[in-house]
N, C-alpha and C positions, 0 to 999 in steps of 0.2 A: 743550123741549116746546112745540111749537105749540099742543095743542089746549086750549080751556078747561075741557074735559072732564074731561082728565088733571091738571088743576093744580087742581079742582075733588075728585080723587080724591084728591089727595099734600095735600091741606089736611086731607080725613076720615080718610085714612088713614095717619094720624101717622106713629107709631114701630114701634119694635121688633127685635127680633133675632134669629137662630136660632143653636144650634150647629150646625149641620149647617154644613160646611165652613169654622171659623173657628180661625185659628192659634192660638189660646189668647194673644197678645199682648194686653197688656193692664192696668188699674190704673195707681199710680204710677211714675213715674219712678225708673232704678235708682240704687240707692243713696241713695234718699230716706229719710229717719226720719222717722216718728207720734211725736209728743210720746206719754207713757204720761201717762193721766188715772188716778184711781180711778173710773172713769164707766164706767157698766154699759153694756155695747155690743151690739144685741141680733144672735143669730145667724142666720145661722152668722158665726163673730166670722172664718174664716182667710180671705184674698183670693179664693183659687183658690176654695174651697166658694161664695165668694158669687159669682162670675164664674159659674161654673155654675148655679148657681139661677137669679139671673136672664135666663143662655142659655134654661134651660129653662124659665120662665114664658113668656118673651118665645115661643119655638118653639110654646109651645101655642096662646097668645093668636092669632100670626098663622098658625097651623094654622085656629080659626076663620076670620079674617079671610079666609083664602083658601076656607074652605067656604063661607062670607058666612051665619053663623051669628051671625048678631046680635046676642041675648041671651048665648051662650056671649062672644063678644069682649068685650062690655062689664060682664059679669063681675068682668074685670080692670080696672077702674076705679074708684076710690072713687066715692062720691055727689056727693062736693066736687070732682073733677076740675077743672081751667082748660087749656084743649088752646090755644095761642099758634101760631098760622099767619103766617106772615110777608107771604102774601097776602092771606088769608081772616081775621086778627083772632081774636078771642077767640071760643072755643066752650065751653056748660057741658056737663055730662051729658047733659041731655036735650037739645040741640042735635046733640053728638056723635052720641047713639043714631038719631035723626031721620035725619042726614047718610047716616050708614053703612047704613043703610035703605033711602032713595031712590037712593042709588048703587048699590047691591048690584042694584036693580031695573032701574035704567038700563043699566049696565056688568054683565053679570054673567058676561062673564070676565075680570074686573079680580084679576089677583094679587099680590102682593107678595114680594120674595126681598132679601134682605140681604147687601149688597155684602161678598163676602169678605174681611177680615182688616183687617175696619173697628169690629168690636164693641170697645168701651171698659169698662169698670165700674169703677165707685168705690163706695169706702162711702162713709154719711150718718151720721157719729155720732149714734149715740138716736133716731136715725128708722131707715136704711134703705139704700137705692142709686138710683144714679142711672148711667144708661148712656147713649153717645152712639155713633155709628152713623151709616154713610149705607145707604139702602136704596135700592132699584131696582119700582118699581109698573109695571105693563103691562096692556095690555088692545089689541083689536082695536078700530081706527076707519077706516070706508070702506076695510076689505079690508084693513089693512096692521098689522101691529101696531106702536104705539104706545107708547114708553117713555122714561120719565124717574128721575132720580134725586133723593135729597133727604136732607139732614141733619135730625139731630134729637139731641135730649136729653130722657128722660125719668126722673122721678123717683118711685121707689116706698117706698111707705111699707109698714113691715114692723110687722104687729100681733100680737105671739103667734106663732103658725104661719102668719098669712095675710098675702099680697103685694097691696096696688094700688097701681095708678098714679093717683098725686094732680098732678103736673105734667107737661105734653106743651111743649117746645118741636120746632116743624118749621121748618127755614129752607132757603135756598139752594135755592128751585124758578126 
């Protein structure tokens, strides 16, 4: 990626996933064992159930992001969020929502699409999951479009029924 543009978008606009065309690979290693704790594990407790959920949080979140629905994407984030950019440094919530804002205005046909048969998930004993993923962001600059790719790891924290994302790491722009 030449542009500062674009590395300026792959910093605001972290992570995420979709199902939409992903091999279902994924989780641990095979033939790996979980020690068995008596520790209440919250659900959905089976691999595959949570692979899926968070496919499909992640699909909805950057369903926003690609309509550049601002309030809807950031939703998906707790208040306490820490978004870790490997270019760009530390971002809080309100920095994040700000970012995704003025980019949305600047860029606003900046998309996002999820490199196929890169989604990862793991559980977070007593918290939650965390998924890691390279994604692919694009947008048109001086007529051409413009696109880069970028890793990430993010960590969501599962409360009752409800999902946010409390850690973003974004690397490798």
């Amino acid at each position: 990626m030449k542009s500062k543009t674009v590395a300026l978008f792959l910093f605001l606009a972290f992570a995420g996933s979709t199902a939409h065309g992903q091999s279902g690979a994924h989780s641990t290693k095979p033939n790996t064992r979980r020690p068995t704790t008596g520790a209440v594990v919250p659900k959905p407790a089976a691999k595959d159930e949570l692979y899926q959920t968070v496919a499909k949080l992640d699909a909805e979140m950057f369903a926003a992001f690609n309509a550049h629905d601002v309030d809807k994407l950031m939703s998906y984030f707790a208040d306490n969020v820490e978004f870790y950019h490997d270019k760009g440094g530390l971002a809080d919530f309100a920095q994040t929502k700000q970012g995704f804002a003025r980019m949305f205005a600047q860029s606003p046909d900046i998309t996002r699409t999820l490199v196929p048969g890169t989604l990862e998930v793991y559980p977070v004993k007593d918290y939650g999951a965390m998924h890691i993923a390279t994604q692919r962001f694009c947008h048109v600059e001086n007529g051409r479009e413009d696109c880069g790719n970028s890793k990430f790891v993010m960590v969501w924290q599962q409360q009752a029924e409800s999902w946010r994302i409390t850690r973003v790491v974004s690397y490798d722009h």
